[in-house]
KOLKELUM-72906 format. One record per residue (C-alpha): residue number from 0; residue in three letters; x, y, z. Coordinates in Angstrom, 1 decimal, always signed. Each point is the difference from the previous one (the first is absolute). Layout:
N
{num->NUM	residu->Ala	c1->X	c2->Y	c3->Z} .
...
//
This chain:
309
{num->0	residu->Unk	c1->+22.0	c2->+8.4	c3->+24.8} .
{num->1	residu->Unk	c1->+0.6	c2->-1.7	c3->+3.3} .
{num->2	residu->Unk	c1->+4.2	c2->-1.0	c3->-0.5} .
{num->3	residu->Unk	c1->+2.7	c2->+0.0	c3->-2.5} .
{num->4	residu->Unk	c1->-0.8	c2->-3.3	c3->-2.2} .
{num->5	residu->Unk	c1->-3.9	c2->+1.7	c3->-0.4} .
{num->6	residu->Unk	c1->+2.1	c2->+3.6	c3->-1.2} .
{num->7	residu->Unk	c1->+2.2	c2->-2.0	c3->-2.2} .
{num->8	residu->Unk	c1->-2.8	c2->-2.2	c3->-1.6} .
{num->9	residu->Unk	c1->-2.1	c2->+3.6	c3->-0.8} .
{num->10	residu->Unk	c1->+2.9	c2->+1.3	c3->-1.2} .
{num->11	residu->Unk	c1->+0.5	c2->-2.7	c3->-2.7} .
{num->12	residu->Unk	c1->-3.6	c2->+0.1	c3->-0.7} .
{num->13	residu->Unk	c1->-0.4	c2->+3.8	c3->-0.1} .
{num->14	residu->Unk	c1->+3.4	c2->+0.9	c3->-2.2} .
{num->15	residu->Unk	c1->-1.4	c2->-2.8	c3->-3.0} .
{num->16	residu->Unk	c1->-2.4	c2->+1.9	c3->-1.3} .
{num->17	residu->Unk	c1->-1.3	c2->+3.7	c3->-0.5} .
{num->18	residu->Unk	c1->-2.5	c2->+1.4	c3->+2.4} .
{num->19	residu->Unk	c1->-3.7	c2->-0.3	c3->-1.7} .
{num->20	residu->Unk	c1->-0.2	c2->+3.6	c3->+0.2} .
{num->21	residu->Unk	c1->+3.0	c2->+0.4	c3->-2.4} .
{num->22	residu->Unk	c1->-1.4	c2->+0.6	c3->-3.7} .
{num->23	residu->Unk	c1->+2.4	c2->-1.8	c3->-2.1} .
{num->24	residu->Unk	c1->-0.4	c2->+0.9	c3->-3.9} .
{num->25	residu->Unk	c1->-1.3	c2->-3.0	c3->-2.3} .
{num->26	residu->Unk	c1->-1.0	c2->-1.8	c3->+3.2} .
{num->27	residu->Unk	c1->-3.7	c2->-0.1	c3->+1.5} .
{num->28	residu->Unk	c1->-0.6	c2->+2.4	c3->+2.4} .
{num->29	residu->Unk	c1->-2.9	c2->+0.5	c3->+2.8} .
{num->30	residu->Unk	c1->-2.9	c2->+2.1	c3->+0.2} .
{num->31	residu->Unk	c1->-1.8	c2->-0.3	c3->+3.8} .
{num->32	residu->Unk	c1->-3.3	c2->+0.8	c3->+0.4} .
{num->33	residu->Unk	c1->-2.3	c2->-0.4	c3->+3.4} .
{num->34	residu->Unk	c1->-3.2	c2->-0.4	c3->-2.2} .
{num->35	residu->Unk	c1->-3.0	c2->+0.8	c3->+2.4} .
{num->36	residu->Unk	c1->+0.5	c2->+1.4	c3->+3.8} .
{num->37	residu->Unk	c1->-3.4	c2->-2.1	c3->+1.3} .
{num->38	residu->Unk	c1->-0.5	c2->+2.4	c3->+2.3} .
{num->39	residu->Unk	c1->-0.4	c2->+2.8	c3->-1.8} .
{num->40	residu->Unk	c1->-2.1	c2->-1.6	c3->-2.5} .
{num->41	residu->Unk	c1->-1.9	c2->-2.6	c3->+2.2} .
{num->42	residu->Unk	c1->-3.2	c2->+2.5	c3->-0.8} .
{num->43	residu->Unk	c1->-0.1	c2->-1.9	c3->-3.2} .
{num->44	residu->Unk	c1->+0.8	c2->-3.6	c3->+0.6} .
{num->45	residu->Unk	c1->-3.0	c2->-2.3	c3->-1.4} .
{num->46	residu->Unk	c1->-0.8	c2->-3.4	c3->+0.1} .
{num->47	residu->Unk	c1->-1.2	c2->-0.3	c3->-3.4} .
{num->48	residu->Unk	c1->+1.4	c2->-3.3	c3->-1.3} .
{num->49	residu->Unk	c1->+0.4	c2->+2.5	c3->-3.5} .
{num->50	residu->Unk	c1->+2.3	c2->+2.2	c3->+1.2} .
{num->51	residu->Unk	c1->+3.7	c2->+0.2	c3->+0.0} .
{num->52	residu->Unk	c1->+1.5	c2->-2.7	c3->+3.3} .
{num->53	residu->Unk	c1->+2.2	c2->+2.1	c3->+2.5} .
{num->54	residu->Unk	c1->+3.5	c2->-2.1	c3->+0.7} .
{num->55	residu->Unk	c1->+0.7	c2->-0.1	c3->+4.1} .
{num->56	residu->Unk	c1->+2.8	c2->-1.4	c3->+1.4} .
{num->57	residu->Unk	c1->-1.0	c2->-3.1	c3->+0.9} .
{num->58	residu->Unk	c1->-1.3	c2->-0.9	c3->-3.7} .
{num->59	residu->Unk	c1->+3.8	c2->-0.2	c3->-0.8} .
{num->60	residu->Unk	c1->+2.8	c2->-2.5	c3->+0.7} .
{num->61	residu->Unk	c1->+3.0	c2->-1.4	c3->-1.4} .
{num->62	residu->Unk	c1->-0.8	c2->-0.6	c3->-3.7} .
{num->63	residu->Unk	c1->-3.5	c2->+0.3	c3->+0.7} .
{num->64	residu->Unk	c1->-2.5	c2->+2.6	c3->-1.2} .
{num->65	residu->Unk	c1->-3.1	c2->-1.9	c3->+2.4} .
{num->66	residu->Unk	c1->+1.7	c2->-0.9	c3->+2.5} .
{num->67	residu->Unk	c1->-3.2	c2->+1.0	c3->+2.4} .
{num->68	residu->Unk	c1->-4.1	c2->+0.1	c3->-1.0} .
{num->69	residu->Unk	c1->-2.4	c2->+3.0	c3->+2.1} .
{num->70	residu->Unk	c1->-2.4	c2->-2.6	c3->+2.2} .
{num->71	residu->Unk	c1->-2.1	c2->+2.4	c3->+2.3} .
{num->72	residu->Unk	c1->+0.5	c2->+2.8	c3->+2.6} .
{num->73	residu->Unk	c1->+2.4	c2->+3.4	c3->-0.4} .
{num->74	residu->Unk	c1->+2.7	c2->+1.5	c3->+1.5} .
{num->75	residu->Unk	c1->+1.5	c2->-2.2	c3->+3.3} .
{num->76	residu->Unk	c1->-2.3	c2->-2.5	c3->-0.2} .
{num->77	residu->Unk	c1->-0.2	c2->-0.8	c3->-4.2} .
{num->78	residu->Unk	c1->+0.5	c2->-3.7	c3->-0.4} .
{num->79	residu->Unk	c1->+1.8	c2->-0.8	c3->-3.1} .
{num->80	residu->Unk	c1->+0.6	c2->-3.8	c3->-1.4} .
{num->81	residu->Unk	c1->+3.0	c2->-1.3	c3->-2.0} .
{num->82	residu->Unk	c1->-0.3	c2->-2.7	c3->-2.4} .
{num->83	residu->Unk	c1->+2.5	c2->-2.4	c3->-1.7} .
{num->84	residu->Unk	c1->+1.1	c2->+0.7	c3->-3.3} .
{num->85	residu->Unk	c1->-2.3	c2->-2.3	c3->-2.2} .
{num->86	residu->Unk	c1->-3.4	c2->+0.6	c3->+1.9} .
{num->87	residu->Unk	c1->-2.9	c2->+1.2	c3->-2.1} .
{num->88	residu->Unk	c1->-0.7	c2->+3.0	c3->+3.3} .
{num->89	residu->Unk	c1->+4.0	c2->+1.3	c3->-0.4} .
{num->90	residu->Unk	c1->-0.8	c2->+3.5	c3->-2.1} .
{num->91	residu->Unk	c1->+0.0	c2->+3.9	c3->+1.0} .
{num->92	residu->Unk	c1->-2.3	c2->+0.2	c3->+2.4} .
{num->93	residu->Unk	c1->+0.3	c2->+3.5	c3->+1.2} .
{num->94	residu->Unk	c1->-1.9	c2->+1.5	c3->+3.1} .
{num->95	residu->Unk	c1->-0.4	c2->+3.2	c3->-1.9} .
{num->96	residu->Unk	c1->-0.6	c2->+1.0	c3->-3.7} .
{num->97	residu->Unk	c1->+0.0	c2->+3.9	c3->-1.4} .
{num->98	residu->Unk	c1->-1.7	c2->+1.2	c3->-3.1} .
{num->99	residu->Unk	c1->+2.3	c2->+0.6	c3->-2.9} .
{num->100	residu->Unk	c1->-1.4	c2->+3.5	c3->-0.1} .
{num->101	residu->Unk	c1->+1.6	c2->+0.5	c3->+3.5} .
{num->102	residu->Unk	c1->+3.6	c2->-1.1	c3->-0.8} .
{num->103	residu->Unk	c1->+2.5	c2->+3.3	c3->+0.6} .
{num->104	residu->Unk	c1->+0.1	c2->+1.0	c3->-3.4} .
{num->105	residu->Unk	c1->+3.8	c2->+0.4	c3->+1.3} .
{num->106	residu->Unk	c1->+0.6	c2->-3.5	c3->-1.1} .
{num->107	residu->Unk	c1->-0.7	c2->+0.4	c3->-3.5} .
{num->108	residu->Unk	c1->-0.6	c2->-4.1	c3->-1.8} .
{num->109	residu->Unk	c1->+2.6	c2->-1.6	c3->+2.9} .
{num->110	residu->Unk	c1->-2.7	c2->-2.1	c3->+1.2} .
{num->111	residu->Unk	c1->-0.2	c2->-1.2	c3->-3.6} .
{num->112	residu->Unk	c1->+3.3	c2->-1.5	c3->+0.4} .
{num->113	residu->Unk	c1->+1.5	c2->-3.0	c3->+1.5} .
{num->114	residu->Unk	c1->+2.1	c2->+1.4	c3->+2.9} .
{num->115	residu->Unk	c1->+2.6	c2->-1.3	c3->+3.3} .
{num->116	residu->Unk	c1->-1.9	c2->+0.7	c3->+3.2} .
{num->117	residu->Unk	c1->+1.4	c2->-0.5	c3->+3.3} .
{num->118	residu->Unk	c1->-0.9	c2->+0.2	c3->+3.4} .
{num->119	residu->Unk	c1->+0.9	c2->+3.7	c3->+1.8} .
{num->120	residu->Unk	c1->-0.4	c2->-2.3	c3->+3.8} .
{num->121	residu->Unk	c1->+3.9	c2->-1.4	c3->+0.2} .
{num->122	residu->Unk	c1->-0.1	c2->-1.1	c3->+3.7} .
{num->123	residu->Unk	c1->+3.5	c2->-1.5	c3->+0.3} .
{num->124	residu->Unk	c1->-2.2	c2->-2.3	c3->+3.1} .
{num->125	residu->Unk	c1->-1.9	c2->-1.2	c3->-3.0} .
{num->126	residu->Unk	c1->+0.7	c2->-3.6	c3->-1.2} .
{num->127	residu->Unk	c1->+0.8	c2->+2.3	c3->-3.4} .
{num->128	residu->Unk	c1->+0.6	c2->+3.4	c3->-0.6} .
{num->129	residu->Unk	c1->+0.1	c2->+0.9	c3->-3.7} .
{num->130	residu->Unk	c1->-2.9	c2->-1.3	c3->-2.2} .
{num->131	residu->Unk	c1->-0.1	c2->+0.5	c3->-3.2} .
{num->132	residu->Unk	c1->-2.5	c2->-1.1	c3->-2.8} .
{num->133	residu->Unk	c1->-1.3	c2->+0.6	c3->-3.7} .
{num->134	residu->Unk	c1->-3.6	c2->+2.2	c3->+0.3} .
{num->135	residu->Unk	c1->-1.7	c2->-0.6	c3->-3.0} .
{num->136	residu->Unk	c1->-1.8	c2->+3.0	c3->-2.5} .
{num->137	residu->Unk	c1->-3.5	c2->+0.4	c3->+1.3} .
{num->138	residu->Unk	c1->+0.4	c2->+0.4	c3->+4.1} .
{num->139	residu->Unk	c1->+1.5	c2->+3.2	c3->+1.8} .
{num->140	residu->Unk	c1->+2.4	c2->-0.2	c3->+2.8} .
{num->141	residu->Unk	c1->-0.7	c2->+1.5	c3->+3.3} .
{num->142	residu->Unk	c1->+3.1	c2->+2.1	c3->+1.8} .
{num->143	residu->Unk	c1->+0.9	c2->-3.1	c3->+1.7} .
{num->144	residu->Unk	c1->+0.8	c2->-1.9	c3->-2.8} .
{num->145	residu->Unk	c1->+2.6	c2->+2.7	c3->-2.1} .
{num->146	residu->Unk	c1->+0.5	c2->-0.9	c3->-3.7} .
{num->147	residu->Unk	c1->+2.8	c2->+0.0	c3->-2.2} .
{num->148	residu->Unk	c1->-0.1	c2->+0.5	c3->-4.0} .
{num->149	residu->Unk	c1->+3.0	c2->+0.4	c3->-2.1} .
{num->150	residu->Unk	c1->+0.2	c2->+1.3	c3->-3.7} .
{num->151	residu->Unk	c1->-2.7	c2->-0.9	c3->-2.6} .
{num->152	residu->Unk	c1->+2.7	c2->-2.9	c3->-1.9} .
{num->153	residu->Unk	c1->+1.1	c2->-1.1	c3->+3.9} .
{num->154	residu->Unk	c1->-2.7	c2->-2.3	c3->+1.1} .
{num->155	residu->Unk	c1->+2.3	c2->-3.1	c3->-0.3} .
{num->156	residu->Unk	c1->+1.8	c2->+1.6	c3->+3.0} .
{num->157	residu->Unk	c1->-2.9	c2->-0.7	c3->+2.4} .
{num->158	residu->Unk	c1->+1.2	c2->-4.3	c3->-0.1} .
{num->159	residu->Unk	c1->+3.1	c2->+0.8	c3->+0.9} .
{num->160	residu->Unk	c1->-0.3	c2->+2.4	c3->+2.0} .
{num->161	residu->Unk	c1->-2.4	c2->-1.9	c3->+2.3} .
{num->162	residu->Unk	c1->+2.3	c2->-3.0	c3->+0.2} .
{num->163	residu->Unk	c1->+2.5	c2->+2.6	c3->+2.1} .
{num->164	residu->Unk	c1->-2.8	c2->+2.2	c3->+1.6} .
{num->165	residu->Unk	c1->-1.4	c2->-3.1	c3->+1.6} .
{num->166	residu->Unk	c1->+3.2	c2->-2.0	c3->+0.6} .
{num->167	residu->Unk	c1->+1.3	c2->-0.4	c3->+3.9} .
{num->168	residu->Unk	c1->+3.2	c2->+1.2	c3->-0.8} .
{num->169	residu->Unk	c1->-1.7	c2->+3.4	c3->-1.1} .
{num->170	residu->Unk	c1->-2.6	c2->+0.0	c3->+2.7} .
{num->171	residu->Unk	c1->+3.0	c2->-0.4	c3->+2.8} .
{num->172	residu->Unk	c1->+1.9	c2->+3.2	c3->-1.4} .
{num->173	residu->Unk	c1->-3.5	c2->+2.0	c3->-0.4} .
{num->174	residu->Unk	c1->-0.8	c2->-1.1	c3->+4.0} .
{num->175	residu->Unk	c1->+3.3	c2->+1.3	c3->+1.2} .
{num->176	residu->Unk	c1->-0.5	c2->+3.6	c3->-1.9} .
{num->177	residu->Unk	c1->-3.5	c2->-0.1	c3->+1.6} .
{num->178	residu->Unk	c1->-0.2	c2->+3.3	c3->+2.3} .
{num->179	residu->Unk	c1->-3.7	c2->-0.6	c3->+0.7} .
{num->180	residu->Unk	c1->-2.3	c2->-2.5	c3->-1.1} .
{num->181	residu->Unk	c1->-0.6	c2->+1.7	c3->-3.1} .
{num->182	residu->Unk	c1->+1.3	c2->-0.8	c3->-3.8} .
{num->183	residu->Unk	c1->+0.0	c2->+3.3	c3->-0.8} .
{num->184	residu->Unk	c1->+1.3	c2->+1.1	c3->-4.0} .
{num->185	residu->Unk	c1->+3.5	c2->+1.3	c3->+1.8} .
{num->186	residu->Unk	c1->+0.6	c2->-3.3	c3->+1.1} .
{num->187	residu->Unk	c1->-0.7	c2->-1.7	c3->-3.3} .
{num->188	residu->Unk	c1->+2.0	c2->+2.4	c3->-1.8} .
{num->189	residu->Unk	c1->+3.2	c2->-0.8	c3->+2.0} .
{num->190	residu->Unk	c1->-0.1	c2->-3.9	c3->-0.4} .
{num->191	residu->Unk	c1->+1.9	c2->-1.4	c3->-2.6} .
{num->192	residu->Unk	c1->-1.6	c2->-1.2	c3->-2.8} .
{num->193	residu->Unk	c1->+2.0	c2->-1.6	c3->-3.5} .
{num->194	residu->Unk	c1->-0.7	c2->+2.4	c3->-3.0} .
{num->195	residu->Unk	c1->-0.3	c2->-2.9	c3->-2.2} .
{num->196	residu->Unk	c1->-0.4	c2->-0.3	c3->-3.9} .
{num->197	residu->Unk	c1->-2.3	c2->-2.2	c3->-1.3} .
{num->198	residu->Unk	c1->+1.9	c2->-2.6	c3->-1.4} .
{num->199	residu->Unk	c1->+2.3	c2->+0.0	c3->+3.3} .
{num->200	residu->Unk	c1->+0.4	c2->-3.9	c3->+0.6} .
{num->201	residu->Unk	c1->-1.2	c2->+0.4	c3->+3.8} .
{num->202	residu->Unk	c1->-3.5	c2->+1.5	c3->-1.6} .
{num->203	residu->Unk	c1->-0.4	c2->-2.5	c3->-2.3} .
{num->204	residu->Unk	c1->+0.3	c2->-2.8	c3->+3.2} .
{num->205	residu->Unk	c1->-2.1	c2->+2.3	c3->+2.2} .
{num->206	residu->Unk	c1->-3.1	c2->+0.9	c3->-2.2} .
{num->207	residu->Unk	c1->-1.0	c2->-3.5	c3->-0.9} .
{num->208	residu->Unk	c1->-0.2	c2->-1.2	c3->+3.4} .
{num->209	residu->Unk	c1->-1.7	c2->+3.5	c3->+1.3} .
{num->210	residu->Unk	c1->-2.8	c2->-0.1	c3->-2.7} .
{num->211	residu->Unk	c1->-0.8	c2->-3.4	c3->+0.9} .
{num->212	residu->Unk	c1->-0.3	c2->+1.0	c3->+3.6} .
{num->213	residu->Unk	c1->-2.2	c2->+3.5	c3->-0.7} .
{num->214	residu->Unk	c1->-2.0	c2->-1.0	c3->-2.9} .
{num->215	residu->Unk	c1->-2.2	c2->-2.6	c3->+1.6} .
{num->216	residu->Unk	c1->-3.7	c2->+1.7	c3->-0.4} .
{num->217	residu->Unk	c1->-1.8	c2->+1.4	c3->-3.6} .
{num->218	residu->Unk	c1->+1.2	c2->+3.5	c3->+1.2} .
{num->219	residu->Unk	c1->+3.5	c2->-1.1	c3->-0.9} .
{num->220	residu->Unk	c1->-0.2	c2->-1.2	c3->-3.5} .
{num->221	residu->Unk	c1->+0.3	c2->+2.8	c3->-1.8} .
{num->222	residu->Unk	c1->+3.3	c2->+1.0	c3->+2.1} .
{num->223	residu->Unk	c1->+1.3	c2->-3.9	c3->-0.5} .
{num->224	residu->Unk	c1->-0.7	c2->+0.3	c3->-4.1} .
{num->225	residu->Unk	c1->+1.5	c2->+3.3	c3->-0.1} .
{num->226	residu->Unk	c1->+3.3	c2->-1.5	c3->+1.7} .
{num->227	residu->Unk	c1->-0.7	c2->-3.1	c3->-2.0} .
{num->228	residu->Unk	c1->+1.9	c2->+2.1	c3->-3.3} .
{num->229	residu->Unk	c1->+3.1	c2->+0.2	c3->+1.8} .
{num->230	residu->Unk	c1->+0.2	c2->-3.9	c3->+0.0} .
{num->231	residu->Unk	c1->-0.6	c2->-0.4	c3->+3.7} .
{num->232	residu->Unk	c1->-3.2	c2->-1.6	c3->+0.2} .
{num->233	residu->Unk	c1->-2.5	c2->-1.7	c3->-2.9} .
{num->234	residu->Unk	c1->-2.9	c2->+1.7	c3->-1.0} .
{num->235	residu->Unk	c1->-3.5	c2->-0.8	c3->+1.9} .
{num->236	residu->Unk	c1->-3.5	c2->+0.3	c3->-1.7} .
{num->237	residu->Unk	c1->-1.8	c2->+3.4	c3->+1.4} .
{num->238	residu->Unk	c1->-1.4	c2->-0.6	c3->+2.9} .
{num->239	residu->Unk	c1->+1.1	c2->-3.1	c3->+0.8} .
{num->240	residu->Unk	c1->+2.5	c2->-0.4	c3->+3.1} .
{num->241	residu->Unk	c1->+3.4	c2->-0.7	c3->-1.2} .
{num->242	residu->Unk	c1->+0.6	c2->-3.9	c3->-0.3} .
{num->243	residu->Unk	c1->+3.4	c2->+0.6	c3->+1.7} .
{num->244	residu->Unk	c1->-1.5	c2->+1.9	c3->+2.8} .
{num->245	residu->Unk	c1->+1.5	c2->-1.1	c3->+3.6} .
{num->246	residu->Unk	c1->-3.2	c2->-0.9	c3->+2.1} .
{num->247	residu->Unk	c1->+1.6	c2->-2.6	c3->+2.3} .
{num->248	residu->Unk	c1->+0.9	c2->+1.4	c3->+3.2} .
{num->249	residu->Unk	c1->+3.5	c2->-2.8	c3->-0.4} .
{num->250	residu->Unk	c1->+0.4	c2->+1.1	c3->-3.4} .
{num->251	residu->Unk	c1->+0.2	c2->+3.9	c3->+1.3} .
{num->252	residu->Unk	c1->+1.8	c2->-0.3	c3->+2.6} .
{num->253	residu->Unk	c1->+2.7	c2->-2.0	c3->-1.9} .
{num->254	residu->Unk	c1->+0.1	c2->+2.4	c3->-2.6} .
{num->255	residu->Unk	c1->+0.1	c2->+3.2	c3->+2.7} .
{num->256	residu->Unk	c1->+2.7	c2->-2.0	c3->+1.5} .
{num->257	residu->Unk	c1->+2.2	c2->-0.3	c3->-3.5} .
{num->258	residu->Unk	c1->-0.8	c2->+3.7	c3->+0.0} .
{num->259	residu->Unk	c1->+1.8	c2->+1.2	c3->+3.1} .
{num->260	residu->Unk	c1->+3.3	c2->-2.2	c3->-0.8} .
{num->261	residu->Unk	c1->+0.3	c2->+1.7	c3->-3.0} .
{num->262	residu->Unk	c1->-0.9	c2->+3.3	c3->+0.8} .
{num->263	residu->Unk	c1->+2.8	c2->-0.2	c3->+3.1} .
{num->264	residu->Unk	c1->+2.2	c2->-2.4	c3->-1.3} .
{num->265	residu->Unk	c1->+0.3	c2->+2.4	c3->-3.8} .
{num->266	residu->Unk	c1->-1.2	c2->+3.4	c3->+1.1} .
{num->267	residu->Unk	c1->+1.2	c2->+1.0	c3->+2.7} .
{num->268	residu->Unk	c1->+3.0	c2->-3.4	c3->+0.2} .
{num->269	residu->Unk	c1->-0.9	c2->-0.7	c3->+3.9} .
{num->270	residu->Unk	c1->+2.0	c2->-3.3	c3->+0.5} .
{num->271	residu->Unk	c1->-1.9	c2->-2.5	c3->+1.5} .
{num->272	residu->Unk	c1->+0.6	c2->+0.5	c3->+3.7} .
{num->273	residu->Unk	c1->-0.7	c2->+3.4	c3->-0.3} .
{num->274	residu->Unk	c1->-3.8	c2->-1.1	c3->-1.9} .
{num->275	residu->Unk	c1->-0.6	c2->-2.0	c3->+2.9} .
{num->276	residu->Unk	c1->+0.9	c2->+2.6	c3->+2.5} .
{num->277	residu->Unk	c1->-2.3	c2->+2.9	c3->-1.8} .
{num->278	residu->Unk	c1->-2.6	c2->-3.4	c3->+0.5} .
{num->279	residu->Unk	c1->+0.4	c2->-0.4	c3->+3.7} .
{num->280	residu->Unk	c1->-1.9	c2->+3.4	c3->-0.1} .
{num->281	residu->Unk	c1->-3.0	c2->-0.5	c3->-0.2} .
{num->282	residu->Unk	c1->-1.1	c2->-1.3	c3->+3.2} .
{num->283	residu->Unk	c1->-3.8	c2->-0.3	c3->-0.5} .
{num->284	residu->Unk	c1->+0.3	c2->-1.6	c3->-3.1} .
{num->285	residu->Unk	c1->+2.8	c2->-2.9	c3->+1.5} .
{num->286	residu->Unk	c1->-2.7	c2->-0.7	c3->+3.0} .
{num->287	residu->Unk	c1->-3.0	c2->-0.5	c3->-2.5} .
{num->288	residu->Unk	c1->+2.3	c2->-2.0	c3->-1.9} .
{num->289	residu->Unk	c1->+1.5	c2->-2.4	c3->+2.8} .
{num->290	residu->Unk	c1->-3.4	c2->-0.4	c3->+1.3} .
{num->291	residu->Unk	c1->-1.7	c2->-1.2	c3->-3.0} .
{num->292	residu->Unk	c1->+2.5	c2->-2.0	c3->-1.3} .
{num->293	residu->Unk	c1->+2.7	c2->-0.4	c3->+3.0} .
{num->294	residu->Unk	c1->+2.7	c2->+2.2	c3->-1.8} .
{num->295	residu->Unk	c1->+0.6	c2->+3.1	c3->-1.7} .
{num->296	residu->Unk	c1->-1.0	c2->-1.4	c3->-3.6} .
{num->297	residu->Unk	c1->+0.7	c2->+2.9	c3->-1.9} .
{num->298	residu->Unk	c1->+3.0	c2->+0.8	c3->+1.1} .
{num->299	residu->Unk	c1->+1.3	c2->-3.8	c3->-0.8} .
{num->300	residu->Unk	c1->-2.1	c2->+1.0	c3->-3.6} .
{num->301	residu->Unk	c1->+1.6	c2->+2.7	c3->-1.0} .
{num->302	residu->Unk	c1->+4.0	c2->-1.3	c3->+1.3} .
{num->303	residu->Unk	c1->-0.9	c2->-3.3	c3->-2.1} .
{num->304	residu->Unk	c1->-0.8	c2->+2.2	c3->-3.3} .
{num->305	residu->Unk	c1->+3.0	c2->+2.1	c3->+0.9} .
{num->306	residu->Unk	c1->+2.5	c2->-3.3	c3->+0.1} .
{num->307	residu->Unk	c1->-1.7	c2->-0.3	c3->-3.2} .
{num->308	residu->Unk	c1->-0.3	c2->+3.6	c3->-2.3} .
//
């Protein structure tokens, strides 16, 4: 924190909420695991398209569980592709696969579970720092990408839980408690996180828009009908993508945009000039921005949903 108005903003954010290490009774609380150190266990990486995927870090991004598909190559020189949302070649497409024979028996049925993962690389330099994403049952995450489960009746948490994780305001306080590039459990454990009920009228705005933004492949339906009970969603056939699903890149950003003025106008109740300073952060992100589309369109996004949530 570089002067007094960044200490003061922190301060508001960080005195809001409890630390996400605090176990609060009744509410859901974290379990961490780093699934599979690939080095240890790169002995028994396959290729076999019938074994279990291994997640990387650059298979995740904000809301997205394939963010990245394995091309060719390994280690510096591995070329990986991204595809839109909506295009037939967007699915887990891992460079590696294991055995399920050869999962640490450590782990017990967690990669039978839907799951947070998010990236361990949180390079403040980065256009973003702290990505987050649902990892679906069936895949198991490498150390880069940590995951997060909470208590067996918690899953709910995950929507809204990612609507903060992956918010600006959130990523701005987690770069300035950065001591390397690292997001290391200690860190996470100190950020504050709302300890929410499930009927709390900021989950019940959250969770529609996050399920929308997450559950965009077949891997997400059975998370989506799940939530669908709580009244947050309608019901989609099995197998099917939901019908609600966000696949236009407009439509997401939009939404991700409504996200971030409510997460730091209702959250952590930044006002607006302090939302737009916490913007002004991100440096890389602004340039990419003005030079595509000759201003820092999300930043004028998310102010314009703020005027309005």
């Amino acid at each position: 924190l570089r002067n007094s108005f960044e200490m003061a903003v922190a301060a508001k954010m960080v005195e809001s909420h409890p630390p996400f290490g605090t176990s609060i009774p009744g509410t859901p609380t974290r379990n961490f695991s780093q699934e599979l150190n690939v080095t240890n266990y790169s002995a028994y990486f396959t290729v076999d398209a019938s074994d279990v995927p291994i997640y990387e870090g650059r298979m995740i991004d904000h809301f997205d569980h394939r963010a990245k598909s394995y091309v060719s190559g390994h280690g510096n020189s591995a070329k990986w592709d991204a595809h839109e949302f909506g295009d037939p070649a967007k699915a887990i497409v891992p460079q590696w696969r294991i055995a399920s024979r050869d999962i640490p028996a450590k782990l017990g049925d967690r990669c039978e579970h839907y799951r947070i993962g998010f990236g361990d690389v949180a390079n403040p330099r980065n256009e973003r720092s702290f990505v987050a994403a649902l990892v679906p049952p069936g895949a198991i995450c490498g150390h880069k990408v940590p995951t997060i489960r909470f208590g067996e009746d918690d899953d709910w948490y995950f929507a809204p839980w990612l609507a903060i994780a992956n918010s600006f305001a959130m990523d701005w306080l987690t770069r300035s408690r950065l001591s390397s590039p690292t997001l290391s459990f200690t860190v996470m454990d100190n950020l504050p996180f709302p300890r929410w009920h499930r009927d709390h009228g900021l989950v019940t705005r959250l969770a529609p828009l996050v399920l929308r933004l997450t559950c965009t492949s077949t891997e997400m339906t059975d998370y989506w009908n799940a939530m669908s009970k709580y009244g947050w969603c309608e019901a989609a056939p099995d197998g099917a993508v939901p019908a609600e699903a966000l696949l236009d890149p407009s439509e997401r950003a939009t939404t991700r945009a409504e996200i971030d003025a409510i997460v730091a106008k209702h959250v952590y109740d930044l006002t607006r000039d302090e939302l737009a300073y916490v913007l002004d952060q991100f440096p890389v992100l602004e340039k990419r921005d003005r030079k595509a589309h000759g201003t820092y369109v999300t930043k004028d996004r998310i102010l314009d949903w703020y005027d309005r949530v």
